[in-house]
N, C-alpha and C positions, 0 to 999 in steps of 0.2 A: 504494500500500500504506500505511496507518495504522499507527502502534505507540502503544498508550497509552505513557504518560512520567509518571515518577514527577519532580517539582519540591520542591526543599525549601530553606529558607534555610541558609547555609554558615556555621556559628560565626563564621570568618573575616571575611563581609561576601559580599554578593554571592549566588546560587545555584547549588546544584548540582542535575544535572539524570540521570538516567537510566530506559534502558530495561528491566523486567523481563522482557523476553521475551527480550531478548539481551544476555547476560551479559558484563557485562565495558564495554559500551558505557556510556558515560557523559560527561560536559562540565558546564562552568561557566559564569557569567557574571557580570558585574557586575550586570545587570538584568535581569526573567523575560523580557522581548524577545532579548538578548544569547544566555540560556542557552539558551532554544529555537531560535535560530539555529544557536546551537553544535552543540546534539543533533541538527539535522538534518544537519547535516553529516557528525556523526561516523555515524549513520546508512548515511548513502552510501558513506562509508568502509566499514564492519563490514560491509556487504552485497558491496561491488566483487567483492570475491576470488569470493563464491559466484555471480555474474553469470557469473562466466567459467567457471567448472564445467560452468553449463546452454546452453553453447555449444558 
């Protein structure tokens, strides 16, 4: 499954990274490699619970 991902630089230093399709999911990183690592992660996470629904 693909989700586009919105990437933006973070005032802070570093990027922030989120999904507009699913609200609420989101991550950071120090570098765009980092932060897309992160979002997929939190990805699997934000999906887990609804995995176990269609079970």
């Amino acid at each position: 499954m693909k989700f586009k991902v919105v990437l933006e630089p973070s005032d802070e230093g570093g990027y922030t990274v989120y999904v507009p399709s699913l609200p609420g999911c989101l991550s950071e990183g120090e570098t765009v490699e980092e932060a897309l690592e992160n979002i997929q992660e939190a990805i699997e996470l934000y999906l887990e619970p609804l995995k176990n629904e269609w079970r």
